[in-house]
C-alpha positions in Angstrom: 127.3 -13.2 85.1 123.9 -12.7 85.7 121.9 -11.3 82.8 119.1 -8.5 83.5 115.9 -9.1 81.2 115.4 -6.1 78.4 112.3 -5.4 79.6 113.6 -4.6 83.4 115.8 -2.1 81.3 113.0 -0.7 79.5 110.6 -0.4 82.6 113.8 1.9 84.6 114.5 3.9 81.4 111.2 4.5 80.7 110.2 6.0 84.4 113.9 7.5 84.3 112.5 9.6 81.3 109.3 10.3 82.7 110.8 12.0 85.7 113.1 14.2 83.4 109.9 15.4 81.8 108.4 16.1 84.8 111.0 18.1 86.1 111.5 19.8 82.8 107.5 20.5 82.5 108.0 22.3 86.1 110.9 24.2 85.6 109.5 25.6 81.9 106.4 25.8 84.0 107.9 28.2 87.1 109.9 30.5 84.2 106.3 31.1 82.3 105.1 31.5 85.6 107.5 34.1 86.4 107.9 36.0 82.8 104.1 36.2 83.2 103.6 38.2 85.8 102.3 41.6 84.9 102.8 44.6 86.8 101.4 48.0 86.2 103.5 50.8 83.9 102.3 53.2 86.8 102.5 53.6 90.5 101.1 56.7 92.1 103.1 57.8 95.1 101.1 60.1 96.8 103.2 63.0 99.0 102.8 66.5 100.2 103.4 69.5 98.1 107.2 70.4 96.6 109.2 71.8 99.3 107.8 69.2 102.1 110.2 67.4 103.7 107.5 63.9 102.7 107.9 65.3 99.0 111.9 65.3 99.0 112.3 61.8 100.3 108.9 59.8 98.0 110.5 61.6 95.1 114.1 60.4 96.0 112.3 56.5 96.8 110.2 57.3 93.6 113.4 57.5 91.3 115.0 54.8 93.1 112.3 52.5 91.7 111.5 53.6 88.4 115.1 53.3 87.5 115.6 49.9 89.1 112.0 47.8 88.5 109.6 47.7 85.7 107.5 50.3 86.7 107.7 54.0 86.8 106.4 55.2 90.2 105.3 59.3 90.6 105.3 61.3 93.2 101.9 63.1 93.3 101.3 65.8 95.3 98.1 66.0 98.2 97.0 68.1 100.9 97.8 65.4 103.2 96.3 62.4 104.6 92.5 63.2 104.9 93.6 63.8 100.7 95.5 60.3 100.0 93.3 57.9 102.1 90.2 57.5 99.9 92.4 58.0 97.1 94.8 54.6 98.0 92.1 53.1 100.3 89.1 53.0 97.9 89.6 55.2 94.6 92.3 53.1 93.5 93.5 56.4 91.8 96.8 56.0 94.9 99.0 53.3 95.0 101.5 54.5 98.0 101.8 56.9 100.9 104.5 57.5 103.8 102.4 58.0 106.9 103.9 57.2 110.8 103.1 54.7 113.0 101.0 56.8 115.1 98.2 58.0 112.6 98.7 54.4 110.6 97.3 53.5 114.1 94.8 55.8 113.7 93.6 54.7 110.4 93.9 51.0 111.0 91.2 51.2 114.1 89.4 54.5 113.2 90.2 55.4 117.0 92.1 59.1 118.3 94.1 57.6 120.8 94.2 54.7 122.8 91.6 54.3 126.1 91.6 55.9 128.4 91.6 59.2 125.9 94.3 61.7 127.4 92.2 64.8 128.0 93.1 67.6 125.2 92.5 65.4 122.5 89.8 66.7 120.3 86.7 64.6 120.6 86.0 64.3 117.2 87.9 61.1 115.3 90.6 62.0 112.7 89.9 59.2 109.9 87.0 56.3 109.5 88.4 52.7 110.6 90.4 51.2 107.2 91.3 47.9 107.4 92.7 47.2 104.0 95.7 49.0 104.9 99.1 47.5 104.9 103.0 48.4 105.6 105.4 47.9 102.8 108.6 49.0 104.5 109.2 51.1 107.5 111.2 53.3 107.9 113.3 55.8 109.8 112.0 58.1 113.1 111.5 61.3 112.8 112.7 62.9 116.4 110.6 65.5 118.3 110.7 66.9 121.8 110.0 70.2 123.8 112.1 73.0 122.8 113.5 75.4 125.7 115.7 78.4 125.6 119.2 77.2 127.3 119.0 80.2 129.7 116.0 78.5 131.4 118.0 76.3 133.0 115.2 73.4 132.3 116.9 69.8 130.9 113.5 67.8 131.5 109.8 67.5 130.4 109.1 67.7 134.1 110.6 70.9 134.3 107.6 72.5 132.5 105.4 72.1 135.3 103.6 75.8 135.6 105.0 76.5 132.2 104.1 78.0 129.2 103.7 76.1 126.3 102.6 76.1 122.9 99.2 74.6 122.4 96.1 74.9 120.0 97.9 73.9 116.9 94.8 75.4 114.8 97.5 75.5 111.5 99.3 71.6 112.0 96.9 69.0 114.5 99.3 66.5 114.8 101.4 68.8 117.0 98.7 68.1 119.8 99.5 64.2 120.0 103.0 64.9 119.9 102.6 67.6 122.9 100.3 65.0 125.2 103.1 62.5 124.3 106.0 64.2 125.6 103.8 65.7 128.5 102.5 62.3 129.5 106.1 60.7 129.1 107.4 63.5 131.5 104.5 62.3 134.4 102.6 65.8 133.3 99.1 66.5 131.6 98.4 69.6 130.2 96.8 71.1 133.5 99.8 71.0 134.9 101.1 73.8 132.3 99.9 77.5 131.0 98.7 76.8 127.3 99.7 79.2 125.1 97.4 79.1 121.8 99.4 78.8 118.6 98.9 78.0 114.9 101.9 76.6 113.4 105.6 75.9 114.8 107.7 77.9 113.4 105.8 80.9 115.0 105.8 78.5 117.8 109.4 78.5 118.1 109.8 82.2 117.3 108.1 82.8 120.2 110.0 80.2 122.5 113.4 82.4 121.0 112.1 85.6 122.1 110.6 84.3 125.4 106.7 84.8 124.7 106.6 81.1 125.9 108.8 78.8 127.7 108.5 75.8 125.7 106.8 74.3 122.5 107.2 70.9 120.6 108.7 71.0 117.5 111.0 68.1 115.4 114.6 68.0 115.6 116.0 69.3 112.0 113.8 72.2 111.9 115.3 75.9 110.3 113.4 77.9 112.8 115.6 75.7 115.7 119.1 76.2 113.6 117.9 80.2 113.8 116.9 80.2 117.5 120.0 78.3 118.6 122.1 81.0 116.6 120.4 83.7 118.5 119.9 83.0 121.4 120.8 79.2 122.1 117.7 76.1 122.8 117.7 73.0 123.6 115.5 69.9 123.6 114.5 68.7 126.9 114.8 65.1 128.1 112.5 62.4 128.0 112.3 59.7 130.0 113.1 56.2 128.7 111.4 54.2 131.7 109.4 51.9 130.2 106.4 52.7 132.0 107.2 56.5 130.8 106.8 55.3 126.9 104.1 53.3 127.5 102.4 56.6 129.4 103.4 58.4 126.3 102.2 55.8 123.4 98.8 56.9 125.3 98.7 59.6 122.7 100.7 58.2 120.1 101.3 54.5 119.4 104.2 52.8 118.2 106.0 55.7 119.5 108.7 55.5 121.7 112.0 57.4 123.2 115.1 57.2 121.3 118.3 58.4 121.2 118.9 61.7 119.3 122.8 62.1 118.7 124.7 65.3 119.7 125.6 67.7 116.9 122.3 69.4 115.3 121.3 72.3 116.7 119.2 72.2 120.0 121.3 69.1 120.8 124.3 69.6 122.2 124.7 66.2 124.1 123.2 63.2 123.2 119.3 63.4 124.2 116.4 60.7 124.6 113.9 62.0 122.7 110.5 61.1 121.0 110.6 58.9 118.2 108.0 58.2 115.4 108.7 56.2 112.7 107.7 55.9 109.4 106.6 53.8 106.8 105.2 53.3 103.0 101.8 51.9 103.3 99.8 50.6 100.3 96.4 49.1 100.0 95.8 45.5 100.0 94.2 45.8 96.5 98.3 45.7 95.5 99.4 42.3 94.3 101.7 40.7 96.0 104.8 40.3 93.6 103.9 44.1 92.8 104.8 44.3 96.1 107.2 42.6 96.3 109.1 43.6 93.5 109.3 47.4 95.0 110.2 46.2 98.1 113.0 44.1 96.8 114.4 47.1 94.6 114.4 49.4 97.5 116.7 46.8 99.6 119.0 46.0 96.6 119.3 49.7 95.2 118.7 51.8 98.6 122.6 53.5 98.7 121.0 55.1 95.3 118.9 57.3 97.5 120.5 58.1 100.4 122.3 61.2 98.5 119.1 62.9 98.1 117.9 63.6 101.4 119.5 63.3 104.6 116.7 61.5 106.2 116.8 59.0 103.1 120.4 58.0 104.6 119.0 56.4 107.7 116.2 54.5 105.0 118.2 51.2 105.0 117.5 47.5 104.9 118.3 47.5 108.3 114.8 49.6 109.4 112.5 48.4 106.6 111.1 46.0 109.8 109.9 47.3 113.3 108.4 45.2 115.5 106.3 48.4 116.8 104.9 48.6 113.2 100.6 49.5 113.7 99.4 47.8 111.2 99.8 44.5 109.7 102.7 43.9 106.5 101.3 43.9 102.8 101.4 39.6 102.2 104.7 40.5 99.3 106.2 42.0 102.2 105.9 38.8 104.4 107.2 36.5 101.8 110.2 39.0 100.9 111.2 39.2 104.3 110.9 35.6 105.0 113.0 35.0 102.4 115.9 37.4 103.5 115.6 35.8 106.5 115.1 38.9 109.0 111.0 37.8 109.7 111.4 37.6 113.7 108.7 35.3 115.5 108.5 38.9 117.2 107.0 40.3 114.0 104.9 37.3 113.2 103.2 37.6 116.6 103.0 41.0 115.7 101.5 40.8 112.7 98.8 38.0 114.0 97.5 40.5 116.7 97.5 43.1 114.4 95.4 41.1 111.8 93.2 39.8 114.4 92.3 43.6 116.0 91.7 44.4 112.1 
């Protein structure tokens, strides 16, 4: 029997215990590491005012997360955008906003619209360039189209060629991207229509219900269209879903595109393509990471918490927090959480590369 010398022994015990410490010293190592992270007591979610549909779903997200992570997160209200950019951007006095892809396009590259400019935008640009900008989660589309009276006989966008239509938009802006988009997806410009000035759209549709105008953009959901279809029964015109027909329309607004709006809300009585801008919680890259991704984590793990709040906040699930149309790049805690989930797509890699490189 063959005898192995003591200090053989010694030498494999002794590098046996070293690596036990080793690995002991990096797993007590990665739990500090962990239980040291600090996050703040406070986030600042920054919506419109009570009564906005924006308010109603950051407060229901708001609650969400307060309840479920170690910070309380406040919805605070703002006149809109122009209010909350400086504020999250560079004040550091904002920690969130829901914006949509379209004017997140807008504030990533400091541009209107895409070249060449689609005559009847204002020349004047709607926010400076802000590249520190980045996507959380997305989010659900909010639907919108051009609303006729049924009686009209009209089913498509093209169908409003010589009519009149709501334009001007002195009391809401973003109502003119959304009108060139439907126009342009629809093969029409707005010379090939009779523009009707308007403030705001519920007058807008009022007017469409009593047959001042023919046709006005407005987003599905709306009272006013629940009223007008009660009266005198409207509908939402088709878009075209030709791909050449979105990309005509992202000339006004990009990462836009037509989508199908199920039957069974009023001014929908089939199932009609209409267009579809999604949204999303953007934060600034000042945010740490595991800040980040801590939110983002409790949103996917506690989201069924917050769909009984709003009806738009049932459509908020795991399932849409990634959209390869997304305009500007994801928030670094973002990356790593959805890496880790396993739903980051080389689509949305390449996605995010070119939109870090345009940046």
């Amino acid at each position: 029997m063959t005898k192995i010398p003591m200090m053989k022994i010694w030498r494999v015990g002794s590098m046996i215990l070293i690596l036990f410490l080793l690995i002991a010293c990096f797993t007590a190592g990665s739990a500090v590491a962990q239980s040291d992270l600090k996050y703040p007591k406070v986030l600042r979610f920054t919506a419109l005012s009570p009564g906005s549909l924006l308010h109603a779903l950051i407060s229901g997200l708001s609650k969400v997360a307060s309840d479920n992570s170690p910070m309380t997160v406040l919805a605070i209200p703002t006149a809109g955008t122009p209010t909350w950019l400086p504020m999250v951007s560079r004040q550091g006095t904002a920690d969130m906003a829901i914006e949509n892809f379209s004017a997140m396009w807008q504030l990533y590259t400091g541009k209107i619209a895409p070249e060449p400019i689609p005559k009847g935008f204002p020349e004047r640009k709607p926010y400076p360039k802000t590249s520190n900008l980045r996507t959380l989660i997305c989010g659900p589309a909010l639907k919108a189209g051009m609303l006729v009276r049924k009686d009209t006989g009209m089913k498509y966008v093209a169908d409003l060629k010589g009519k009149k239509i709501a334009w001007g938009w002195t009391a809401f802006p973003a109502n003119t991207a959304i009108t060139l988009s439907a126009l342009l997806n629809g093969g029409l410009t707005i010379d090939d229509c009779k523009l009707m000035p308007v403030t705001e759209v519920v007058s807008a549709v009022r007017a469409v219900q009593e047959g001042r105008i023919d046709s006005t953009v407005c987003a599905v959901g709306m009272g006013a269209i629940a009223e007008a279809d009660a009266l005198v029964g409207v509908r939402f015109l088709h878009q075209s879903m030709d791909p050449d027909r979105v990309a005509a329309g992202q000339q006004a607004m990009p990462g836009c595109y037509t989508a199908i709006q199920p039957k069974g809300v009023p001014g929908v009585a089939e199932d009609t393509p209409l267009w579809a801008a999604p949204l999303a919680i953007v934060a600034a890259t000042r945010m740490p990471e595991h800040v980040a991704y801590k939110l983002i984590e409790t949103w996917w793990n506690h989201y069924q918490e917050y769909q009984t709040i709003h009806p738009v906040l049932r459509q908020w699930t795991p399932e849409v927090f990634t959209n390869v149309h997304v305009t500007l790049p994801f928030h670094e805690g973002s990356v790593r959480f959805f890496k880790e989930k396993g739903v980051w797509t080389p689509e949305l890699e390449k996605k995010q590369q070119e939109l870090l490189k345009a940046g």
